[in-house]
Structure formats: C-alpha cells, structure tokens
ZADO-1210 file (C-alpha; in nm, 4 decimals, padded with zeros to 6 digits):
<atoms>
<atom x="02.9741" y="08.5613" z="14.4797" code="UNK" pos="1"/>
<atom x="02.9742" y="08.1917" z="14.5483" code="UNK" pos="2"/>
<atom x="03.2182" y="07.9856" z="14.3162" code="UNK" pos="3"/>
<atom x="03.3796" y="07.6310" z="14.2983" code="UNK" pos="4"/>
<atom x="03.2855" y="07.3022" z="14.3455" code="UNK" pos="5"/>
<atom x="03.3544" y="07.0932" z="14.7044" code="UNK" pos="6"/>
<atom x="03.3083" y="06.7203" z="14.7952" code="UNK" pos="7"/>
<atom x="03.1917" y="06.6752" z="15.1626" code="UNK" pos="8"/>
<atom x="03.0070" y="06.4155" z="15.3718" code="UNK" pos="9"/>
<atom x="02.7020" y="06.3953" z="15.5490" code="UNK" pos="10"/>
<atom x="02.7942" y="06.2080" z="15.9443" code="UNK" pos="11"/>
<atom x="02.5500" y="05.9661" z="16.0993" code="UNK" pos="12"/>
<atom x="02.3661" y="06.2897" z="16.2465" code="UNK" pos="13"/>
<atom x="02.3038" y="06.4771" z="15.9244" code="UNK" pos="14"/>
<atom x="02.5907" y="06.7125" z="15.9839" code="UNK" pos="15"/>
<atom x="02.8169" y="06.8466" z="15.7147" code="UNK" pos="16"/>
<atom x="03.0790" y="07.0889" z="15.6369" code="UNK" pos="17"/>
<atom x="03.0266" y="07.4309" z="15.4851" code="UNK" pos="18"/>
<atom x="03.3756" y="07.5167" z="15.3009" code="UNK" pos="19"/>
<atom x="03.5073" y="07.8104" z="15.5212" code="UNK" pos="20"/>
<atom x="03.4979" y="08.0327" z="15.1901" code="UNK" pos="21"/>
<atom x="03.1154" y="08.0223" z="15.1659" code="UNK" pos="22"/>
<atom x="03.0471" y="08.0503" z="15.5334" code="UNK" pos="23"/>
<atom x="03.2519" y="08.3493" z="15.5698" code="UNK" pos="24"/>
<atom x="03.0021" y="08.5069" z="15.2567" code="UNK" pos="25"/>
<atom x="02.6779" y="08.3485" z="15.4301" code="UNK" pos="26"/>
<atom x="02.7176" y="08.4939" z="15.7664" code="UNK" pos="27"/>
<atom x="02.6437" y="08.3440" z="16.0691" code="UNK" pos="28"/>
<atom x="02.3169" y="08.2478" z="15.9910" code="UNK" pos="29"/>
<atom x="02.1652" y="08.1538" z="15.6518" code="UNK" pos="30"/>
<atom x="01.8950" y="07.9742" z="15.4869" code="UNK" pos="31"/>
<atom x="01.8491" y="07.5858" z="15.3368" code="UNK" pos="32"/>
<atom x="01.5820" y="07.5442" z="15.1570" code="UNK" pos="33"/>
<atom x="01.4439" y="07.3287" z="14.8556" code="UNK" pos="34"/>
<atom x="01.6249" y="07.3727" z="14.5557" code="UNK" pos="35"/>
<atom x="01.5257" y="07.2827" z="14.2099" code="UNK" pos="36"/>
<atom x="01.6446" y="06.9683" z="14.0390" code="UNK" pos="37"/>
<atom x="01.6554" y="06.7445" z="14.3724" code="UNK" pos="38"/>
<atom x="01.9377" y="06.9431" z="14.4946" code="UNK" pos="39"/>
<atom x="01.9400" y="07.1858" z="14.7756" code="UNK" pos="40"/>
<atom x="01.9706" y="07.5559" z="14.7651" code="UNK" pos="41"/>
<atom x="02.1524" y="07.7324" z="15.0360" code="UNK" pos="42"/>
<atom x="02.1151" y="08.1419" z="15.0225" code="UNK" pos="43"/>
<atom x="02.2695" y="08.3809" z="15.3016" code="UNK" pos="44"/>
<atom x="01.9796" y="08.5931" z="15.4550" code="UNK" pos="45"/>
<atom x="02.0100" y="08.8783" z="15.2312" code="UNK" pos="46"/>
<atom x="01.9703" y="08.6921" z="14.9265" code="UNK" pos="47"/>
<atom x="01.6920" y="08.4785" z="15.0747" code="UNK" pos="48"/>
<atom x="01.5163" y="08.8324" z="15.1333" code="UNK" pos="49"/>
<atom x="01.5258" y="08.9431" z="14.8219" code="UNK" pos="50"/>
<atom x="01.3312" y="08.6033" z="14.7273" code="UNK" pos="51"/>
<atom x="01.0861" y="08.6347" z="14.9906" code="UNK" pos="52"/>
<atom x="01.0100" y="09.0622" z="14.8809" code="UNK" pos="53"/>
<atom x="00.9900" y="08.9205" z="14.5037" code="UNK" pos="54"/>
<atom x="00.7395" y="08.6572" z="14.6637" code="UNK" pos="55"/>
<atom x="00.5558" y="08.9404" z="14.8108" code="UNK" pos="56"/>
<atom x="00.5164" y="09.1241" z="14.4866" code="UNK" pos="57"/>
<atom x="00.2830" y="08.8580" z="14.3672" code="UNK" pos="58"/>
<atom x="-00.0496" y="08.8732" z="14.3968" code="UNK" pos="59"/>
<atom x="-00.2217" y="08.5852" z="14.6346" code="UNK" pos="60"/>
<atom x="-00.4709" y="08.4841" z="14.3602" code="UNK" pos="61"/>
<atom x="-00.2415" y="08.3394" z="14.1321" code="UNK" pos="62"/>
<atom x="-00.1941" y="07.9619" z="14.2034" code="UNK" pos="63"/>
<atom x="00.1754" y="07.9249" z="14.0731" code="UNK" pos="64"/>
<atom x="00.2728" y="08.2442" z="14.3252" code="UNK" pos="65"/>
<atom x="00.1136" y="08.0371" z="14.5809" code="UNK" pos="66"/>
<atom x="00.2890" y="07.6950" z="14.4965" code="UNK" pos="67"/>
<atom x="00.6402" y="07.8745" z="14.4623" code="UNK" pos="68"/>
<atom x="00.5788" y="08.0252" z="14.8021" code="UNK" pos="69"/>
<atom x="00.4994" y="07.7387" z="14.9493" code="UNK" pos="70"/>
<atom x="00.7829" y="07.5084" z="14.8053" code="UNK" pos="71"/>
<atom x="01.0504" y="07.7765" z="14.8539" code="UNK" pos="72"/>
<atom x="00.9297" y="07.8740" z="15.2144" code="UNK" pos="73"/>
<atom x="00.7882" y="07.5769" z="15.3740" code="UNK" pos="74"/>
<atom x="01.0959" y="07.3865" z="15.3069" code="UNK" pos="75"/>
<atom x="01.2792" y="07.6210" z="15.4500" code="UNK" pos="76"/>
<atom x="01.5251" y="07.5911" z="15.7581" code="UNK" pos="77"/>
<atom x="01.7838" y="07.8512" z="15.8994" code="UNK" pos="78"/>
<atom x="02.1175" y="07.7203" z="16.0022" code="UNK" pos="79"/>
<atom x="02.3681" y="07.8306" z="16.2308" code="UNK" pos="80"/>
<atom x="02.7396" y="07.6570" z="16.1456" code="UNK" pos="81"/>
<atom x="02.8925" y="07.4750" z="16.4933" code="UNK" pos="82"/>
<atom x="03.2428" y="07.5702" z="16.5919" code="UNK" pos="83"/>
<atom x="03.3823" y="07.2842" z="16.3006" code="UNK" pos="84"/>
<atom x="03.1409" y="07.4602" z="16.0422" code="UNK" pos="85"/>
<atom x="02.8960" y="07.1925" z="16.0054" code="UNK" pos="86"/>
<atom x="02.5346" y="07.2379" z="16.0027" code="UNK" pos="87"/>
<atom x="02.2350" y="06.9999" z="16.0760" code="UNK" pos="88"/>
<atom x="01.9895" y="06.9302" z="15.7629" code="UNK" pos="89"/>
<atom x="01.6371" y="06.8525" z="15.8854" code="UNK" pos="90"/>
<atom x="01.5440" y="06.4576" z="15.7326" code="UNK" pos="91"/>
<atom x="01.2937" y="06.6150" z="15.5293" code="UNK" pos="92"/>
<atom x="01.5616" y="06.7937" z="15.2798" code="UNK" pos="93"/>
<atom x="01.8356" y="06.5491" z="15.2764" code="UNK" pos="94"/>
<atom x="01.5287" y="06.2895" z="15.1617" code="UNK" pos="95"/>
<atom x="01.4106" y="06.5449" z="14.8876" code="UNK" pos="96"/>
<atom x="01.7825" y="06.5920" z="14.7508" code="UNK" pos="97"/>
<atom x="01.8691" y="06.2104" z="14.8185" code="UNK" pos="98"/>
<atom x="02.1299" y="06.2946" z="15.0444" code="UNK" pos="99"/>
<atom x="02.2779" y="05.9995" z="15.2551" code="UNK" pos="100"/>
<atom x="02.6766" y="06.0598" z="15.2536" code="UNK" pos="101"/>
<atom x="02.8683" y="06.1932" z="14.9750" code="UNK" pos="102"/>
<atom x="02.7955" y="06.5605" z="14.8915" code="UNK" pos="103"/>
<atom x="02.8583" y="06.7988" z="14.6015" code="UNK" pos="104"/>
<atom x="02.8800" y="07.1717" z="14.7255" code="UNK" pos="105"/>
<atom x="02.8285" y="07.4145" z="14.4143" code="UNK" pos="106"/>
<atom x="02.8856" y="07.7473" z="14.4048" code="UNK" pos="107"/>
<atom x="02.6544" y="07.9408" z="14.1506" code="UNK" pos="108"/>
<atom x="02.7093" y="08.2908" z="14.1796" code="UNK" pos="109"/>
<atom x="02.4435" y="08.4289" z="14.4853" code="UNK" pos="110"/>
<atom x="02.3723" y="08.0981" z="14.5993" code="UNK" pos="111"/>
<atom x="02.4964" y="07.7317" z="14.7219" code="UNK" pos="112"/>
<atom x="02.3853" y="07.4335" z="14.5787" code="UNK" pos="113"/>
<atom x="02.4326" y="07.0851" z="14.7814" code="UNK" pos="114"/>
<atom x="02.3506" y="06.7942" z="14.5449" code="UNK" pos="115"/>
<atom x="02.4166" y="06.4145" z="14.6089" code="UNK" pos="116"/>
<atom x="02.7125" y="06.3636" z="14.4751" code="UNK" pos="117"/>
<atom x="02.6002" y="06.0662" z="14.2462" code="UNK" pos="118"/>
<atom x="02.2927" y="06.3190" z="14.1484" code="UNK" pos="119"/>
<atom x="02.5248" y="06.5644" z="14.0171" code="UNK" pos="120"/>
<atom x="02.7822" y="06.3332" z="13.8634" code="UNK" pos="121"/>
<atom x="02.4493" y="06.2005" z="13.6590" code="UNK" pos="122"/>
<atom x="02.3184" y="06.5603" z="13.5567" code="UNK" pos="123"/>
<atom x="02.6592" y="06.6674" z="13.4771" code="UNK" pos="124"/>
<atom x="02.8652" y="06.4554" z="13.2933" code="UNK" pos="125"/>
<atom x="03.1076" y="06.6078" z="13.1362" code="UNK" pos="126"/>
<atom x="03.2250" y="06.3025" z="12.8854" code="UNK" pos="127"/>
<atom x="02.9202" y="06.4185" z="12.7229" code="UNK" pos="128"/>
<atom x="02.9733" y="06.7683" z="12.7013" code="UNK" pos="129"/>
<atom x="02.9145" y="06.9456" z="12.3415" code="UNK" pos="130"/>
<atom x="03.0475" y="07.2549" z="12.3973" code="UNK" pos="131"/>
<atom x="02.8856" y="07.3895" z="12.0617" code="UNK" pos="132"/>
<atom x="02.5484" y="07.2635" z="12.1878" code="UNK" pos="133"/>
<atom x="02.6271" y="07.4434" z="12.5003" code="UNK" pos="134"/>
<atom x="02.7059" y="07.7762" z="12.3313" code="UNK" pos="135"/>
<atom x="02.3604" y="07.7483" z="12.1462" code="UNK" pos="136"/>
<atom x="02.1706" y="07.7347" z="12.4706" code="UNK" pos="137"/>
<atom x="02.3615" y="08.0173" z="12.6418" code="UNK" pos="138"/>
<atom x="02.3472" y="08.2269" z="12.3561" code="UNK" pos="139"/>
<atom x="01.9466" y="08.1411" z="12.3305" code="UNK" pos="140"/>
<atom x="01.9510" y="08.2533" z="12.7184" code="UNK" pos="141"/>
<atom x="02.1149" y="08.6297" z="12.6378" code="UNK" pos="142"/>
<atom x="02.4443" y="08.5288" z="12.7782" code="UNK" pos="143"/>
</atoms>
C-alpha cells in the first residue's frame, strides 16, 4: 500500500526521484501513465494489469470503454529507476500534469500520484478544509 506525501524535483532532463519506499513496492519496472485531475498516476505492473484485464472486460462497442482505453493506455510509459532512483518522464506527461520542477509524490493506497506541486497545493488547501463537509462526502461514498 502506497502512503505519504514527498516533495521532489524534476532536473533539466526530466529525471526525478522515486522515494526508496515506493520503489521497493513498484518493482523494478512499473508503469506512468495519465492520471486524472492533471496529475500523473504511477501503478507497479500488477496493479496496472488488473486495469488493463478490467479494460478487457468491456465490450469494444461502447465509446467511453474505448476513450478510457485509449487515455489510460496510450499515455502510457514503463519506467525502469537508474542506480539514484530517478526515472525519465516522456515531455508528453510532464506537459499534461504541468510538470516543470517542483513535484508532489502522493501515495493513495495501490497507486502513486505525481502532481505539480503548485497543482496540488491549489486542489488541496487545507486552510479551507471543513472537516464536517468532508465527512458528508465520505459518508455519501460508503466509507
């Protein structure tokens, strides 16, 4: 289970640091892909399995099966961490996710998210939190 919250930065080539905790849970290799809310989603290959067999559950003819395969998928890139632990992110995602140098690594339970970190101080600021408001919208979830 990934957990925690890490500040990195993105080098002149792209490259950043996976924190050793989440690489050691990834494996060597592991999938970056697209994630929702202009942030990236990182998922070790098992995990990004189960995606792709839910994927194949759905029938071809159904256009939003289609368009989720092809967001989730074509985005897609497998990385390999160097000897430091950094991996190279393909221009393509750090433009979607507005990556240029300060990075947010997120754990969330069976995946990694990698937001900008001025993107996730906007969509999370917690001098706004309302905890009751909060508790509503979990409880409205199941949870």
């Amino acid at each position: 289970m990934f957990i925690g919250e890490y500040q990195h930065t993105l080098d002149a080539k792209g490259r950043m640091f996976i924190p050793a905790k989440f690489r050691d849970e990834l494996g060597e290799k592991f999938i970056v892909t697209l994630g929702l809310d202009n942030c990236l989603f990182v998922f070790s290959s098992d995990e990004f399995n189960k995606l792709k067999e839910k994927q194949d559950s759905l029938s071809i003819a159904n256009k939003d099966a289609r368009n989720f395969a092809r967001f989730f998928f074509a985005g897609a890139c497998e990385c390999e961490p160097d000897k430091q632990g950094r991996i190279n992110l393909p221009q393509r995602l750090l433009s979607y996710a507005h990556l240029e140098k300060d990075v947010t690594v997120v754990g969330v339970s069976n995946r990694i998210e990698l937001w900008s970190t001025d993107k996730w101080n906007e969509q999370f600021n917690f001098d706004n939190f309302s905890p009751d408001e909060f508790s509503e919208k979990m409880e409205a979830l199941g949870l």
